[in-house]
Backbone as JSON Lines, residues from 0, in Angstrom:
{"i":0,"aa":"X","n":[183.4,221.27,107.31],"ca":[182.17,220.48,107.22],"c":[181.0,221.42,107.03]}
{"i":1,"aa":"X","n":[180.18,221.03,106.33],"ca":[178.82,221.68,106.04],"c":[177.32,221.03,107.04]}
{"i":2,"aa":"X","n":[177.3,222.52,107.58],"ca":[176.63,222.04,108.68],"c":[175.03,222.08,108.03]}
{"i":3,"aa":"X","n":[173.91,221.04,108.13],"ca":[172.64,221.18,107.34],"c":[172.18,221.94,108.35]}
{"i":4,"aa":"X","n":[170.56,222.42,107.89],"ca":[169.68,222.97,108.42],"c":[168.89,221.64,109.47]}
{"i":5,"aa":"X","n":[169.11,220.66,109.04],"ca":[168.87,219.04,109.76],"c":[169.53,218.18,110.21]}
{"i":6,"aa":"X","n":[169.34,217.45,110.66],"ca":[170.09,216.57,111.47],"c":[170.5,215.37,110.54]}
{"i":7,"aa":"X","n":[169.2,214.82,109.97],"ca":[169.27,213.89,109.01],"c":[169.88,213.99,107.28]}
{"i":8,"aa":"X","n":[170.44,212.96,106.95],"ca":[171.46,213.54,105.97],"c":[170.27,213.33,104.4]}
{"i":9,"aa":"X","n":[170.76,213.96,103.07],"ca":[169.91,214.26,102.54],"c":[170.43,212.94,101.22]}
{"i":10,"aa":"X","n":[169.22,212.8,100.67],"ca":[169.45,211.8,99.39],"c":[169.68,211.77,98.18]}
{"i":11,"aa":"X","n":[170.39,211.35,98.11],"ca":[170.93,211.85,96.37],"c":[169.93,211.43,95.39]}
{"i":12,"aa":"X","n":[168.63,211.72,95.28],"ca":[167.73,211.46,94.94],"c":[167.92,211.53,93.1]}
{"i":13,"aa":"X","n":[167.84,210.36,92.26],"ca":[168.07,210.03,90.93],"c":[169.33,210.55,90.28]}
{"i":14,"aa":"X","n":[170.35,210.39,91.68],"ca":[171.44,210.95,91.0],"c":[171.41,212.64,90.04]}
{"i":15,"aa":"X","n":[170.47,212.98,90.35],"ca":[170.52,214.45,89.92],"c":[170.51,215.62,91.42]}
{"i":16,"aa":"X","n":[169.37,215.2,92.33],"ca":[169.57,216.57,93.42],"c":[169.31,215.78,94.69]}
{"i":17,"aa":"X","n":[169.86,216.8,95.43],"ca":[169.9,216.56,96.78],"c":[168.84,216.51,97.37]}
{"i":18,"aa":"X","n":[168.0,215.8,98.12],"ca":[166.29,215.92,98.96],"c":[166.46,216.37,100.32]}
{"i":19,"aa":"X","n":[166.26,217.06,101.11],"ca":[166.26,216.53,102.26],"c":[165.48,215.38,102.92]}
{"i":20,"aa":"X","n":[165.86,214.24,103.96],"ca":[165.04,213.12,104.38],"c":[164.3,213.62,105.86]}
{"i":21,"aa":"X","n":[163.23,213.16,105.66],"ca":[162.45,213.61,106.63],"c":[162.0,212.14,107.55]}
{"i":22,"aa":"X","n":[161.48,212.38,108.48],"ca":[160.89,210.89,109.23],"c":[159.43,210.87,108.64]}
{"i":23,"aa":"X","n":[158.71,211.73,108.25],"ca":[157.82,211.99,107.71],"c":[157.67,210.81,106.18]}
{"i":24,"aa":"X","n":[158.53,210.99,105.41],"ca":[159.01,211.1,104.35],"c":[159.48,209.14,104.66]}
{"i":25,"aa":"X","n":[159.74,208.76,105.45],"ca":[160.55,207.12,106.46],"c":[159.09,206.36,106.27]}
{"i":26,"aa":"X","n":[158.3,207.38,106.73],"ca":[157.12,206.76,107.45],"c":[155.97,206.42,106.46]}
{"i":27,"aa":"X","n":[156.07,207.42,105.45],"ca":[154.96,207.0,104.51],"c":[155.75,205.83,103.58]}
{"i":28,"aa":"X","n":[156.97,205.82,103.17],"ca":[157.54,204.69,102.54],"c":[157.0,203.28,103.33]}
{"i":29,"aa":"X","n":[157.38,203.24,104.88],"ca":[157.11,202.04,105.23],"c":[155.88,201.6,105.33]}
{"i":30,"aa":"X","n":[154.77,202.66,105.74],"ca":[153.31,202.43,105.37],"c":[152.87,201.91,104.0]}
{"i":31,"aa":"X","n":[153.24,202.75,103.14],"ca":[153.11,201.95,101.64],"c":[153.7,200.88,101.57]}
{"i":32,"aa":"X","n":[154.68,200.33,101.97],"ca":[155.02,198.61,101.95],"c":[154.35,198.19,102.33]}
{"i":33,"aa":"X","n":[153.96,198.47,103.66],"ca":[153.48,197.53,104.44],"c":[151.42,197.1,104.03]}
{"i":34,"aa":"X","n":[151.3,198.59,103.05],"ca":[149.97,198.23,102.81],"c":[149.57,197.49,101.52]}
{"i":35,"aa":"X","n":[151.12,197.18,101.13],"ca":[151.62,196.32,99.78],"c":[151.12,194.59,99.96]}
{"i":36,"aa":"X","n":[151.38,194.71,101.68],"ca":[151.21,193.05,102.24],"c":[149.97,192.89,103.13]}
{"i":37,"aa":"X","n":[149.08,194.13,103.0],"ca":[147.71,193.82,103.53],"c":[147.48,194.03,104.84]}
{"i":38,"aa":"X","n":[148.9,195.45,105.15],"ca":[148.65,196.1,106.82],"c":[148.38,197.68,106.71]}
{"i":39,"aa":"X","n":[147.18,197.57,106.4],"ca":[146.88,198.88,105.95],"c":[147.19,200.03,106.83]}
{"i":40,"aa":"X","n":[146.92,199.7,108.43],"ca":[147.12,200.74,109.32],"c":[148.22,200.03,110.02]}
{"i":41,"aa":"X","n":[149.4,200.01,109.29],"ca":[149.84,199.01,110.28],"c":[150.56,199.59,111.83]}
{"i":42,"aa":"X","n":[150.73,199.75,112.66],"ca":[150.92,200.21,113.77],"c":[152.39,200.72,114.73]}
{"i":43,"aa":"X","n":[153.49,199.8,113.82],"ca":[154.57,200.06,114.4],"c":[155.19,201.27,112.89]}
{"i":44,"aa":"X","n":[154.46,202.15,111.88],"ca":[155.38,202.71,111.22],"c":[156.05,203.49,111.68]}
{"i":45,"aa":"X","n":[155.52,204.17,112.5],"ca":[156.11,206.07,113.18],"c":[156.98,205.56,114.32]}
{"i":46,"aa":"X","n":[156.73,204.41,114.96],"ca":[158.1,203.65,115.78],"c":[158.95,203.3,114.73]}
{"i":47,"aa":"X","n":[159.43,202.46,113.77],"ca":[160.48,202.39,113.09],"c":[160.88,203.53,112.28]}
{"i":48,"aa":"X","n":[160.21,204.63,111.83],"ca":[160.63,205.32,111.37],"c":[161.2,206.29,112.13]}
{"i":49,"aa":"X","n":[160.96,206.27,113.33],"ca":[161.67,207.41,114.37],"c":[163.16,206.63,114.89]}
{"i":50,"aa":"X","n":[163.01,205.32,114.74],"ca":[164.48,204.74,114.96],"c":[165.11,204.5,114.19]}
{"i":51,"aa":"X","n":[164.6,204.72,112.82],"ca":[165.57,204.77,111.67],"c":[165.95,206.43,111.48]}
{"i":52,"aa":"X","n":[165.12,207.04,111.89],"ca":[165.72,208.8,111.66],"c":[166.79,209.07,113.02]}
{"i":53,"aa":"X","n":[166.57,208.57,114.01],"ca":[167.7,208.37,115.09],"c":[168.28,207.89,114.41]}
{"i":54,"aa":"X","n":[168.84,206.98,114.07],"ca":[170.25,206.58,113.71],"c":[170.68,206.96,112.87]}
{"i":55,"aa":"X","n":[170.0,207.49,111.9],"ca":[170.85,208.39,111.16],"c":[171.37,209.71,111.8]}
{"i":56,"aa":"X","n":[170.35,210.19,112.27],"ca":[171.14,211.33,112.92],"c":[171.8,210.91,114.14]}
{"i":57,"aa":"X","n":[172.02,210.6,115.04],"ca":[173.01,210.03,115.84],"c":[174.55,208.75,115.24]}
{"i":58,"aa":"X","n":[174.32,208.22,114.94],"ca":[175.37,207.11,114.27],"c":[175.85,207.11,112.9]}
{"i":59,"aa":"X","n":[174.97,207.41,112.04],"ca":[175.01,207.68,110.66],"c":[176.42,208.48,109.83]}
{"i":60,"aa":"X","n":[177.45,207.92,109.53],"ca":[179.02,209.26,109.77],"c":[178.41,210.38,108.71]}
{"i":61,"aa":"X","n":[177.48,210.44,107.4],"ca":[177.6,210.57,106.18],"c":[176.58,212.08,106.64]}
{"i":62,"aa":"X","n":[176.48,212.8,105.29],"ca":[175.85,213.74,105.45],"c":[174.64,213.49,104.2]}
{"i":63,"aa":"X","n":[175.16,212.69,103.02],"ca":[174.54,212.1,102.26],"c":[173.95,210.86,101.96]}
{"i":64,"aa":"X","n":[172.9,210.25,101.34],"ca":[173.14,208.66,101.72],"c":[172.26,208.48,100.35]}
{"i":65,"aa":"X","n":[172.24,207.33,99.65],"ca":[171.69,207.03,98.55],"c":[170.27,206.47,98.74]}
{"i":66,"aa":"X","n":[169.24,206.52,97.84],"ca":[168.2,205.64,97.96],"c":[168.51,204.48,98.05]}
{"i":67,"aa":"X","n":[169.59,203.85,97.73],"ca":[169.78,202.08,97.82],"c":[170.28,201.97,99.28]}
{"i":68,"aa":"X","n":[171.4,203.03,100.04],"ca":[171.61,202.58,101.25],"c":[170.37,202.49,102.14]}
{"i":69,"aa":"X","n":[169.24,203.49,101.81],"ca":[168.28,203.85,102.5],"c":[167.35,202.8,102.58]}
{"i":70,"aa":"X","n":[167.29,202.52,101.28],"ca":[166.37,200.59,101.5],"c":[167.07,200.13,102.06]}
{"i":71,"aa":"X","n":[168.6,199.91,102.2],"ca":[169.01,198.46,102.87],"c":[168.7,198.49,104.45]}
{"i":72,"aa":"X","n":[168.88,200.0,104.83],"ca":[168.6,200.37,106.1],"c":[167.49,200.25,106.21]}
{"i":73,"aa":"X","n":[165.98,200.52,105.97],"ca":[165.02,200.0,105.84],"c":[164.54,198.43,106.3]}
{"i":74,"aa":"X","n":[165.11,198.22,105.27],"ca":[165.0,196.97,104.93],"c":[165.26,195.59,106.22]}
{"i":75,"aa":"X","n":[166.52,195.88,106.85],"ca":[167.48,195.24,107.59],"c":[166.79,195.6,108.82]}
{"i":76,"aa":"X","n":[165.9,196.76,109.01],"ca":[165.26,197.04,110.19],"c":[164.12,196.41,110.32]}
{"i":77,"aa":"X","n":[163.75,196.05,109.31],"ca":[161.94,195.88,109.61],"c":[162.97,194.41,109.63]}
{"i":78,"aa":"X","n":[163.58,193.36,109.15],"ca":[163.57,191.84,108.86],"c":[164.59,191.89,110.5]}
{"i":79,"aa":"X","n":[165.12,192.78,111.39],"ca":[165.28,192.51,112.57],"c":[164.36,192.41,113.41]}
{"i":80,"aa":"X","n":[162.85,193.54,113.12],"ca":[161.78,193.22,114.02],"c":[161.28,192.74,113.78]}
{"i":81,"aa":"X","n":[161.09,191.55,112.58],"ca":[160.15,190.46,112.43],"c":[159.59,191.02,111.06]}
{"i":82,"aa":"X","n":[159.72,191.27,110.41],"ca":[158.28,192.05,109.12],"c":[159.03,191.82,107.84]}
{"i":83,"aa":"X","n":[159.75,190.34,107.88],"ca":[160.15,190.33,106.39],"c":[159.67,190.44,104.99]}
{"i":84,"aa":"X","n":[158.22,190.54,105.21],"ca":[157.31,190.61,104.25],"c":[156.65,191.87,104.28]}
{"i":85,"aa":"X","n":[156.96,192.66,104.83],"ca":[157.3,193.82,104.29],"c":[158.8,194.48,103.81]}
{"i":86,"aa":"X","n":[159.5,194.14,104.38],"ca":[161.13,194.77,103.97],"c":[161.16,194.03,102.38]}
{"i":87,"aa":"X","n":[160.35,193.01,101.78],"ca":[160.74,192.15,100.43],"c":[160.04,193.59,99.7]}
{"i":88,"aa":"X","n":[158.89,193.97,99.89],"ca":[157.83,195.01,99.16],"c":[158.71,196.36,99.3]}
{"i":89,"aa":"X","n":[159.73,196.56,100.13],"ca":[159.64,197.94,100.05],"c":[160.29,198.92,99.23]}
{"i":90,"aa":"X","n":[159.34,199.94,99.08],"ca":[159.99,200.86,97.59],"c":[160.0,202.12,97.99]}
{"i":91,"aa":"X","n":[160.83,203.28,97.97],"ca":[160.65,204.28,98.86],"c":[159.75,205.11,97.91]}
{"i":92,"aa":"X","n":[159.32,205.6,98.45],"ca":[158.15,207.11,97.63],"c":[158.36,207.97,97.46]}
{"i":93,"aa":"X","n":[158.46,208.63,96.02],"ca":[159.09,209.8,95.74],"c":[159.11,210.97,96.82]}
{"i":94,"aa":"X","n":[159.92,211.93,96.65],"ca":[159.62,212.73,97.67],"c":[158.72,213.68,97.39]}
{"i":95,"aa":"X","n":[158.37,214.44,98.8],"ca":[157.06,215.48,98.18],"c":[158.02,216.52,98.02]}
{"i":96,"aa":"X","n":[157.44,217.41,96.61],"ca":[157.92,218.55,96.57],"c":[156.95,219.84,97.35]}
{"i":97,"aa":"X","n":[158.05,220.56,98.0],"ca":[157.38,221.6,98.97],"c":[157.97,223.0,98.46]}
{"i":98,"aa":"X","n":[156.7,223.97,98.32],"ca":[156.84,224.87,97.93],"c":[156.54,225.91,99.14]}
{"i":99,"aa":"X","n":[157.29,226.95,99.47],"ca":[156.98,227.89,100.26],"c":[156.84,228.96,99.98]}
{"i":100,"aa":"X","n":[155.75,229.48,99.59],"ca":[155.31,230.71,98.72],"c":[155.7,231.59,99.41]}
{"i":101,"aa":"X","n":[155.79,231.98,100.75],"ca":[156.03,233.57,101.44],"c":[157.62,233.39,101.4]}
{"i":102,"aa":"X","n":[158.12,232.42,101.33],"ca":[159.56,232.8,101.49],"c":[159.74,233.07,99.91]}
{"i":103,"aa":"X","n":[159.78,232.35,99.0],"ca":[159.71,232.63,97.77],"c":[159.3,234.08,97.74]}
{"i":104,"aa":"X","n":[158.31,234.72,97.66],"ca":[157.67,236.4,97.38],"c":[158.79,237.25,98.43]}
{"i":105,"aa":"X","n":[158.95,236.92,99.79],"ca":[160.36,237.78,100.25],"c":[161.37,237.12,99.77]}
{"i":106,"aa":"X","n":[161.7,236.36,99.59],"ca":[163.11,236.48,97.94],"c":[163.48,236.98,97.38]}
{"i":107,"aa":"X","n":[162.13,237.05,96.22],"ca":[162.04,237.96,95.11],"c":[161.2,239.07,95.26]}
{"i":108,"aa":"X","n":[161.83,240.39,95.19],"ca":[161.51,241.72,95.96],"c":[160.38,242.17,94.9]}
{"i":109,"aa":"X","n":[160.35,241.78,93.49],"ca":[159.79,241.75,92.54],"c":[158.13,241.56,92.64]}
{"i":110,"aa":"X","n":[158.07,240.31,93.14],"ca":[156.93,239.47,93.62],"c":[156.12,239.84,94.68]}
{"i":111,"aa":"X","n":[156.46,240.79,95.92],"ca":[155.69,241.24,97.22],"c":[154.42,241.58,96.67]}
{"i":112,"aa":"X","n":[154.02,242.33,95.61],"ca":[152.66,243.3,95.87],"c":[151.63,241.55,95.3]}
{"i":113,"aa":"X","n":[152.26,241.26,94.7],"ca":[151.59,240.51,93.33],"c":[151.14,239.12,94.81]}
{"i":114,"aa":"X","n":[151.62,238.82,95.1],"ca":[151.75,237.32,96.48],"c":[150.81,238.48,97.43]}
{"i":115,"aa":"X","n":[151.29,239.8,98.02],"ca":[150.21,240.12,98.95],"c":[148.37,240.21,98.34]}
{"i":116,"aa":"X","n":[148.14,240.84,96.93],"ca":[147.14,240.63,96.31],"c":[146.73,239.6,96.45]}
{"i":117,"aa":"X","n":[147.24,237.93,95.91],"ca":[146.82,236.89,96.03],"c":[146.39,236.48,97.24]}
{"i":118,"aa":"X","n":[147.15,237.0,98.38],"ca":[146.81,236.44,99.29],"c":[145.59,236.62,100.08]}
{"i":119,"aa":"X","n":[145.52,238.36,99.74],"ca":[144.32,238.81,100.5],"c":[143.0,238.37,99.24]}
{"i":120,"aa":"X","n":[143.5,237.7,98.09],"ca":[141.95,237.43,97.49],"c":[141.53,236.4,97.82]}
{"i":121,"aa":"X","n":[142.81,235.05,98.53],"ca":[142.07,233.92,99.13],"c":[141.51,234.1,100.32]}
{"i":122,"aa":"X","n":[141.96,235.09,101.31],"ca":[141.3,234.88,102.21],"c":[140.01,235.3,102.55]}
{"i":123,"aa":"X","n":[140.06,236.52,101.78],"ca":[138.5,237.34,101.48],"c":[137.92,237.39,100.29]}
{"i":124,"aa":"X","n":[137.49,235.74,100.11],"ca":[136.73,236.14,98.59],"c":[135.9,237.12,98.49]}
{"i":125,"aa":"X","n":[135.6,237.71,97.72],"ca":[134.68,239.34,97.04],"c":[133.71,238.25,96.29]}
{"i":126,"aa":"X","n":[132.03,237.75,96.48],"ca":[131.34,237.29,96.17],"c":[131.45,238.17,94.84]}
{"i":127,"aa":"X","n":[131.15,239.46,94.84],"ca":[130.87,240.02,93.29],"c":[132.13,240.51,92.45]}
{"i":128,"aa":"X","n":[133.08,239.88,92.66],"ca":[134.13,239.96,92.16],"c":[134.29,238.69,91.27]}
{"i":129,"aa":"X","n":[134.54,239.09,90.6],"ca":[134.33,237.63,89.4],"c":[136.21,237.61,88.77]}
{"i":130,"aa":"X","n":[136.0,236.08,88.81],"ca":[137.54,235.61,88.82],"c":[138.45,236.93,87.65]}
{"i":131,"aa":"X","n":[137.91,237.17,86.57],"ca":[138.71,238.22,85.64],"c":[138.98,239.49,86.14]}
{"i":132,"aa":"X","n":[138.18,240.33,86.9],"ca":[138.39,241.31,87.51],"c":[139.39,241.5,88.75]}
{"i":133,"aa":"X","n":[139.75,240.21,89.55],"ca":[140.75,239.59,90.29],"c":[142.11,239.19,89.97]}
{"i":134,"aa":"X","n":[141.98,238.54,88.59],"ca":[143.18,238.74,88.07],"c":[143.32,240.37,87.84]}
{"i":135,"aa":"X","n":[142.77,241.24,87.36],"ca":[143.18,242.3,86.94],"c":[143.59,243.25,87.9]}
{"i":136,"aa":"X","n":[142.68,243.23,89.3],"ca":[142.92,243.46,90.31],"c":[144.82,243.35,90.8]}
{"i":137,"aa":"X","n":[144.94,242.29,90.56],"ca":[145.82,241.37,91.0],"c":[147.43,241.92,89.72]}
{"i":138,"aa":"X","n":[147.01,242.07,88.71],"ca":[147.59,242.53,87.95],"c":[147.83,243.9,88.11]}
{"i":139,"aa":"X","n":[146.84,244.76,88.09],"ca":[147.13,246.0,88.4],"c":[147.95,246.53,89.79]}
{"i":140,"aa":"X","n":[148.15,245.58,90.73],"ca":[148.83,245.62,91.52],"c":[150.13,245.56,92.02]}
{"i":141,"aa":"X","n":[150.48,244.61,90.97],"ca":[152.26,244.37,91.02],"c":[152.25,244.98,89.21]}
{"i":142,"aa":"X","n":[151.76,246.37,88.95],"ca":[152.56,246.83,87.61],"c":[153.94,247.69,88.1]}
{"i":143,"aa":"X","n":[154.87,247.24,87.1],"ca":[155.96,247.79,87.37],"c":[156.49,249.16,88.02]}
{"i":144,"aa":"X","n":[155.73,250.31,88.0],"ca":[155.41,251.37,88.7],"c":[155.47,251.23,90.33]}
{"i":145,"aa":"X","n":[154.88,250.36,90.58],"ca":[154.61,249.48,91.91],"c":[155.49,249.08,92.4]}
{"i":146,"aa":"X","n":[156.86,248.46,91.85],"ca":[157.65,247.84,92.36],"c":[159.04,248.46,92.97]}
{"i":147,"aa":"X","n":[159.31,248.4,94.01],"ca":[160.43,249.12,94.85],"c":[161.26,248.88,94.31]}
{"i":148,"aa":"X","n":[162.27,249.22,94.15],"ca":[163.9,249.46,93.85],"c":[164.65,248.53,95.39]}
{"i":149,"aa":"X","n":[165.56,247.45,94.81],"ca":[166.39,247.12,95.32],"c":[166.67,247.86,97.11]}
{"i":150,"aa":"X","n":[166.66,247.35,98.25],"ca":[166.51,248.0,99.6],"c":[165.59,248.93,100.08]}
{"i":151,"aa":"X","n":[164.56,249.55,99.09],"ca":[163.55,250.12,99.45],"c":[162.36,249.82,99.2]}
{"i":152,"aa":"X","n":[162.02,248.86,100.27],"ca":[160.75,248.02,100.02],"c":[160.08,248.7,101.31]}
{"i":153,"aa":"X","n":[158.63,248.88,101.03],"ca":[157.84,249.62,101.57],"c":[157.04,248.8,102.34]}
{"i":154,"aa":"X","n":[156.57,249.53,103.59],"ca":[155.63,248.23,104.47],"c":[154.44,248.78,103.8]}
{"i":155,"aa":"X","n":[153.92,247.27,103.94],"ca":[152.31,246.44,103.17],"c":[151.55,246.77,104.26]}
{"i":156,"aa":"X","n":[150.51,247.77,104.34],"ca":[149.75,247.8,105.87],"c":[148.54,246.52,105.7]}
C-alpha cells in the first residue's frame, strides 16, 4: 500500500492527474453552492466540511476518489442536514494550484543563486535600483560560473 503524505485520499481530477483533497479545498466548494442559493456567509461550511474530511479519512476504504463520488458525498451530506438547495447547486471548484518556490530552487541545484537574488530583491527593495538593473543584478548572479557542481553546493551567508 502507498502510504500518502495525507490522510485524505486524492482526486482523479479530469481524469488526467492526481490532486490532493484538502478540507480547505471541501469548504470553499460548499461555500460557493451555498452562495449559489443566497447564503453568502453561510455558517455551517467548515462544520460539514470537517465531517466530510473525517470520513474520508477515517471510513473512506479508497486512497482515490473521483469528482463524481465527491459530489455524491457532498451532496447526500448537506440533503441529510437539511440544505437540499444547496446539495441541487453544487459544483466543486477547481483546485488551487500551489506552487512552492523554496522547495522547487532546493530541487533544482541549478536555481539556488538565481531564487536567493530574487528573494533578497523582494524583501529589500533598492529605491534606486530600477527594475532592469535587478534583473541584471539577478542575472549576473546565477551565471553559469556561479553554479556548483552536483553535491557541492556552497552556503548562501
Amino acid at each position: 500500500m502507498i502510504a500518502l503524505p495525507q490522510d485524505l485520499p486524492l482526486v482523479e481530477w479530469n481524469k488526467r492527474r492526481n490532486v490532493p483533497l484538502s478540507e480547505g479545498w471541501l469548504a470553499e466548494s460548499i461555500q460557493t453552492s451555498a452562495s449559489k442559493v443566497g447564503m453568502e456567509q453561510w455558517h455551517w461550511t467548515e462544520d460539514v466540511a470537517k465531517a466530510i474530511s473525517y470520513y474520508l479519512q477515517c471510513e473512506f476504504g479508497g486512497t482515490l476518489i473521483t469528482p463524481e463520488q465527491l459530489q455524491v458525498l457532498i451532496k447526500k451530506s448537506l440533503r441529510s442536514i437539511g440544505y437540499p438547495e444547496i446539495a441541487k447547486r453544487l459544483t466543486l471548484v477547481a483546485p488551487r494550484v500551489s506552487l512552492h518556490l523554496q522547495e522547487m530552487a532546493a530541487r533544482s541545484h541549478h536555481e539556488l543563486f538565481f531564487f536567493k537574488c530574487c528573494t533578497n530583491a523582494w524583501m529589500k527593495p533598492a529605491p534606486s535600483m530600477s527594475a532592469a538593473s535587478s534583473s541584471k543584478a539577478c542575472a549576473a548572479a546565477s551565471k553559469p560560473s556561479k553554479i556548483p557542481r552536483a553535491g557541492k553546493i556552497p552556503a548562501i551567508p
